[in-house]
C-alpha positions as CSV (number, residue, x, y, z in Angstrom):
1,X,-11.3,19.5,16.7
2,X,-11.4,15.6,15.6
3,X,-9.0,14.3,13.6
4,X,-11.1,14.4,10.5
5,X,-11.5,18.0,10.8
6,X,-8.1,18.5,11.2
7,X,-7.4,16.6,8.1
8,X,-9.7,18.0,6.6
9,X,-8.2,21.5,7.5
10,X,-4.6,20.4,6.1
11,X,-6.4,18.7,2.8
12,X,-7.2,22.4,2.5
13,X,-4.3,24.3,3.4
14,X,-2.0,22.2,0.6
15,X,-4.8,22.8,-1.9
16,X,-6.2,19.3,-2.0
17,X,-9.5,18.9,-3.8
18,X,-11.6,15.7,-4.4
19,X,-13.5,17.9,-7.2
20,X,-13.0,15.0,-9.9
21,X,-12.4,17.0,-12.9
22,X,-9.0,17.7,-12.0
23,X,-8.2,14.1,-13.2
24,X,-8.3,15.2,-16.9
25,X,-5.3,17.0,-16.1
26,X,-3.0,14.3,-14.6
27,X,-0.1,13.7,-17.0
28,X,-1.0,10.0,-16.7
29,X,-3.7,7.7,-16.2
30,X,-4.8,7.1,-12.4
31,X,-5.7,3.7,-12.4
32,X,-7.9,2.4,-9.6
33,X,-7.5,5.7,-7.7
34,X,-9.5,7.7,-10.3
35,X,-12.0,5.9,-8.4
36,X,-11.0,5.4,-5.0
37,X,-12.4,7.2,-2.0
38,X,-8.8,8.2,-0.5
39,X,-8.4,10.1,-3.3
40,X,-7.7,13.6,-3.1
41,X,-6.0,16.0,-5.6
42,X,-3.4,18.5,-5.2
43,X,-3.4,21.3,-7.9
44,X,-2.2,24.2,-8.8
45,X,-2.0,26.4,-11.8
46,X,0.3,24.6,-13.9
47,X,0.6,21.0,-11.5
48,X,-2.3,18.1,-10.6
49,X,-0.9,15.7,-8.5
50,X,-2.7,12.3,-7.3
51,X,-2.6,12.0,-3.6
52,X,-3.4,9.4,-1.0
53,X,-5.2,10.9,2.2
54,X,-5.0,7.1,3.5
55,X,-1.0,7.6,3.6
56,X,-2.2,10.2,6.7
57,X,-3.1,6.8,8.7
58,X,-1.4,4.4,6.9
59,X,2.2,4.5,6.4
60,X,2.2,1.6,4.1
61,X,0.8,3.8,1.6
62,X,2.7,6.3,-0.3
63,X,1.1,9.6,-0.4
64,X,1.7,10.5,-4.1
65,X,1.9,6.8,-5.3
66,X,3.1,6.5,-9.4
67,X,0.7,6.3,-11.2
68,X,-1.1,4.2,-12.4
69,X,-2.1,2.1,-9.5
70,X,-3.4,-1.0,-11.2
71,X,-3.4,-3.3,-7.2
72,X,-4.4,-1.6,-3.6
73,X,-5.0,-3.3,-0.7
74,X,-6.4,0.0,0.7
75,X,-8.8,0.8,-2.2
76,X,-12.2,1.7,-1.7
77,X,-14.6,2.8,-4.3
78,X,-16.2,5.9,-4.4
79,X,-20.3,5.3,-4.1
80,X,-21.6,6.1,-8.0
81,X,-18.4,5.5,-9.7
82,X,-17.3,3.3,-12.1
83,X,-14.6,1.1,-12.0
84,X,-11.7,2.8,-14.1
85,X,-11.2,0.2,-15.9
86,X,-13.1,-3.4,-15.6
87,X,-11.6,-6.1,-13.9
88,X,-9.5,-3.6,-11.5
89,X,-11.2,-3.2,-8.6
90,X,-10.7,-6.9,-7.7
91,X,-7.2,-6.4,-7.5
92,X,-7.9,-4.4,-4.3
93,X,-7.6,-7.5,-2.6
94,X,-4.0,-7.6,-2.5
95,X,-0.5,-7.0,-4.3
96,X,1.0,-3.6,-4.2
97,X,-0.1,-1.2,-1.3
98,X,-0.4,1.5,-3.6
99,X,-3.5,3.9,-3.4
């Protein structure tokens, strides 16, 4: 098994989706993770919760970070989405390691 599939095997295991409609249930807006490719979220019947499957690699990233991340030096956006909010995803660059 490579390590992708095995992430890929816990991302299921703890009920991680990347199914983007769960975002409307946050409590909170997401910030430049609503958009990110690391994004994967956790839910459950009453609970969605924004984690960071680059925290699996990384440990400079937190895996449930506070939302929202508004600066991420890991963030990476999703092919055909838009930015969450103009302006953000420049702010990738640097700052807070959040993601």
């Amino acid at each position: 098994m490579t390590g992708d599939e095995e992430r890929k095997g816990d991302a299921q295991r703890r009920g991680a989706t990347r199914d983007r409609a769960a975002l409307a249930r946050l409590p909170t807006e997401a910030g430049l993770c609503a958009t990110c490719a690391h994004l994967e979220l956790v839910a459950s019947r009453r609970s969605v919760f924004a984690r960071c499957a680059l925290s699996d690699r990384d440990p400079r990233f937190p895996r449930y970070p506070p939302l929202p991340v508004l600066r991420c030096a890991g963030y990476r956006r999703l092919p055909g989405t838009e930015s969450a909010r103009p302006g953000l995803e420049g702010a990738g660059a640097g700052g807070e390691e959040k993601g």
